[in-house]
C-alpha positions in Angstrom: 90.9 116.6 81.7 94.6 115.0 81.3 97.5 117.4 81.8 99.6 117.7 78.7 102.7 118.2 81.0 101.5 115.7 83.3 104.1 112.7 84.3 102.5 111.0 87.3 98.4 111.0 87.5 96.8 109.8 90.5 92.3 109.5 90.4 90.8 108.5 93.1 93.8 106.0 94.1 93.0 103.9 97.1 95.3 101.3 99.4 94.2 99.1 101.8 96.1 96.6 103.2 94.1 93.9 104.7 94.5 91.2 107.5 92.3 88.4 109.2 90.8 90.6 111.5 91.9 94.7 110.3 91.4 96.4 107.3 93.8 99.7 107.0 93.0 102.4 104.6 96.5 103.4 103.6 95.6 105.9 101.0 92.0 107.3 100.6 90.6 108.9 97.2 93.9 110.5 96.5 93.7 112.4 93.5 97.6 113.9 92.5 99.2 115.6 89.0 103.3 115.8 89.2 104.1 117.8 86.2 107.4 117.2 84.4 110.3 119.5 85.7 108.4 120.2 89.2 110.3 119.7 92.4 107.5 118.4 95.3 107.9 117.3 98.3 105.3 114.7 100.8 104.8 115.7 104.2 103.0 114.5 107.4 103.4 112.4 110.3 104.2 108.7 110.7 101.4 106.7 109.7 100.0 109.1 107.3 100.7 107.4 103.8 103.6 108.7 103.0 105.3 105.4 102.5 102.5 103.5 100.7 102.4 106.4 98.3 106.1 105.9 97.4 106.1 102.5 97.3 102.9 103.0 94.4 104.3 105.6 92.6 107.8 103.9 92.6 106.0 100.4 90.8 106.9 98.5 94.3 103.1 98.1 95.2 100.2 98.4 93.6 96.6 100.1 94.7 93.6 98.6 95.8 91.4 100.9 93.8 92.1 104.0 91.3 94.1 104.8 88.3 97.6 105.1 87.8 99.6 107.2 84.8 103.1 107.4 84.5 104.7 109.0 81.4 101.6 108.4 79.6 101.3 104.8 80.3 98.2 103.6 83.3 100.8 101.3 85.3 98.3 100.2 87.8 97.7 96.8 86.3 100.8 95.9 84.7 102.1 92.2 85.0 105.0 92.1 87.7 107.5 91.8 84.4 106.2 94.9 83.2 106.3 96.5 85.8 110.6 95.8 87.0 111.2 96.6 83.2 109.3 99.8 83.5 110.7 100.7 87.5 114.2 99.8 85.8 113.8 102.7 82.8 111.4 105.4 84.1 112.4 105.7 88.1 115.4 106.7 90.2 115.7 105.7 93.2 116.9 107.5 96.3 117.3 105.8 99.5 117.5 107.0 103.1 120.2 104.1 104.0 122.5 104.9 100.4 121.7 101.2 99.8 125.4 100.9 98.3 127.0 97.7 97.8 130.4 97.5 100.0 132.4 94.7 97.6 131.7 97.0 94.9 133.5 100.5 94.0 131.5 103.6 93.7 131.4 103.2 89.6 130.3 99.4 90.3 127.6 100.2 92.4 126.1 103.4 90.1 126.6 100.9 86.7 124.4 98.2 88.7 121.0 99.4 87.6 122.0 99.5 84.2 122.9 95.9 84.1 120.0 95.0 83.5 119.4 97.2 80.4 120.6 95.7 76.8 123.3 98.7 77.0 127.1 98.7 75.2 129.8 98.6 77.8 131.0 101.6 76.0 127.6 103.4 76.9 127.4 101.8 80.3 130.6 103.3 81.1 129.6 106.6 79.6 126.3 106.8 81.7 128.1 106.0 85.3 130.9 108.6 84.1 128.3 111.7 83.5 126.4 111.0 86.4 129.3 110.7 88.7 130.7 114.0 87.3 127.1 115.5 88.2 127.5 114.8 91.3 130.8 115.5 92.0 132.0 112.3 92.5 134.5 111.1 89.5 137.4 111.4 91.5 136.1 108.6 93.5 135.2 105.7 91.3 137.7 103.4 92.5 136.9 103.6 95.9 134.6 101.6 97.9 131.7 102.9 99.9 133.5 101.9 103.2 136.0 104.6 102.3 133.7 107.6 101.6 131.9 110.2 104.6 128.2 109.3 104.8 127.7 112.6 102.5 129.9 111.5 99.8 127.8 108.0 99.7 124.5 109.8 99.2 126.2 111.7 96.5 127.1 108.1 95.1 123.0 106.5 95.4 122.3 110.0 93.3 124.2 109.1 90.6 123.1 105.7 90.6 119.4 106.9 90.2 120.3 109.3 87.5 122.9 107.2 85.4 119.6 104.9 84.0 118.2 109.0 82.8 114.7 108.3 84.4 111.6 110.2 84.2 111.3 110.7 87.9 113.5 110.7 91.0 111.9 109.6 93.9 113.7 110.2 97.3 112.6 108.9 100.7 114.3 110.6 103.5 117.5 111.1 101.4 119.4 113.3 104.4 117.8 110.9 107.3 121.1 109.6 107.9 123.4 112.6 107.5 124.6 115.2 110.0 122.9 118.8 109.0 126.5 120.3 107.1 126.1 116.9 104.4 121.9 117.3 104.3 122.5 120.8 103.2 124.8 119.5 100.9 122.2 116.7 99.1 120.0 119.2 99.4 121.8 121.8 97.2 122.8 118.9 94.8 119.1 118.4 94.1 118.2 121.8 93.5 120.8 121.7 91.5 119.6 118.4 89.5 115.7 120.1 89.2 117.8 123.2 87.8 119.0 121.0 85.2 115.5 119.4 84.5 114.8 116.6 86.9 111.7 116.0 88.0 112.1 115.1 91.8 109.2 113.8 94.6 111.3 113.7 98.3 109.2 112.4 101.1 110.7 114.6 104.0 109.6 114.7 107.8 112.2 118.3 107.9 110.2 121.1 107.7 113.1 123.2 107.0 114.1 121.0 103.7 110.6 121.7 102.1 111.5 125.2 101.3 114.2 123.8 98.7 111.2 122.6 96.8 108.0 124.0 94.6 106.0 122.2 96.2 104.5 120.8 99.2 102.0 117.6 99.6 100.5 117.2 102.9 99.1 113.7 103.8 96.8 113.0 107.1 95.2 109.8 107.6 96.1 108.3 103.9 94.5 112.0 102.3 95.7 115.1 100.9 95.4 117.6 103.1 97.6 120.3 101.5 98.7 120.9 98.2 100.3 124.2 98.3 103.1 126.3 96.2 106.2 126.9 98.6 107.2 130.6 99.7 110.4 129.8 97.8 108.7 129.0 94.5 106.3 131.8 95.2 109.2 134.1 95.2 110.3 132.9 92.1 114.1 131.9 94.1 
């Protein structure tokens, strides 16, 4: 039965990746429901899927086998168009490595996405200004990522995911490359985001950095092996 509150559907969603001589079984009969306004995070070791199931849920890949629902719409077999005009307008990206452009300033590189939208200049301009505010980050529009702390440019890639106002933010490792005082920091920033409304997936290898979330996926071997409510979100903190 579909899930009113539903935003991402996964049934029976499989990827393999094939080569002369191996066929790997990426993902295997994954069946997954992220509601809107949930906070989950993906777990497990290296190998496990992790990064195939971003790259599918993010509209960078596509499964082998299975269906595929975002925001109402089955994705799976979309033409590659359809698919950048819907990654553009439904997704937020979050990268482990900021993936900030260093010729640009900070309110360059958050407008970028929205280049590519048929937006006023006027409402381009008022998109990068809210999200930079959200993040704490106005004061530094001029500058250029070469002049901010490694913290400061993760704040900068979140309010380039959140100026386009997508349906989902999807971070992959987003305090990978940040000492623990700045990690707390993005960390905090995204609670506060999913306090707000967002609806957040974070893959995360740091066990201590699932706790921020409702939710924790567990993947082995391309399955779910977990799907669990956190003790945070079971003590309603």
């Amino acid at each position: 039965m579909t899930d009113p509150n539903a935003l991402i559907q996964l049934e029976n969603l499989e990827k393999v990746y094939y080569t002369a001589e191996l066929e790997t079984h990426a993902l295997c009969d994954v069946n997954l429901t992220i509601r809107r306004g949930e906070f989950v995070t993906v777990t497990g070791p290296s190998g496990c899927g992790k990064s195939s199931l971003l790259s599918i849920l993010g509209l960078l890949d596509t499964p082998t086998r299975g269906d595929f629902t975002l925001a109402g719409k089955s994705v799976a077999r979309l033409r590659r168009n359809e698919r950048a005009h819907f990654r553009n307008r439904e997704i937020g990206f979050i990268f482990q490595a900021f993936n900030l452009i260093g010729s640009m300033s900070v309110s360059e590189n958050v407008a970028l996405p929205l280049m590519y939208r048929k937006l006023s200049r006027d409402e381009r301009g008022r998109r990068v200004d809210d999200a930079l505010e959200k993040v704490g980050m106005a004061h530094r529009r001029d500058h250029r990522p070469s002049q901010l702390s490694g913290g400061q440019q993760q704040r900068v890639a979140v309010a380039r995911a959140l100026a386009g106002d997508p349906a989902i933010l999807l971070a992959d490792e987003p305090t990978g490359n940040l000492d623990s005082k700045n990690s707390v920091m993005i960390m905090e920033l995204l609670c506060d985001l999913h306090r707000e409304g967002a609806t957040i997936c974070m893959v995360t290898h740091n066990p201590d950095f699932v706790a921020y979330a409702q939710r924790r996926i567990a993947l082995l071997d391309g399955r779910v092996v977990a799907d669990e409510i956190t003790a945070t979100a079971a003590r309603g903190a």
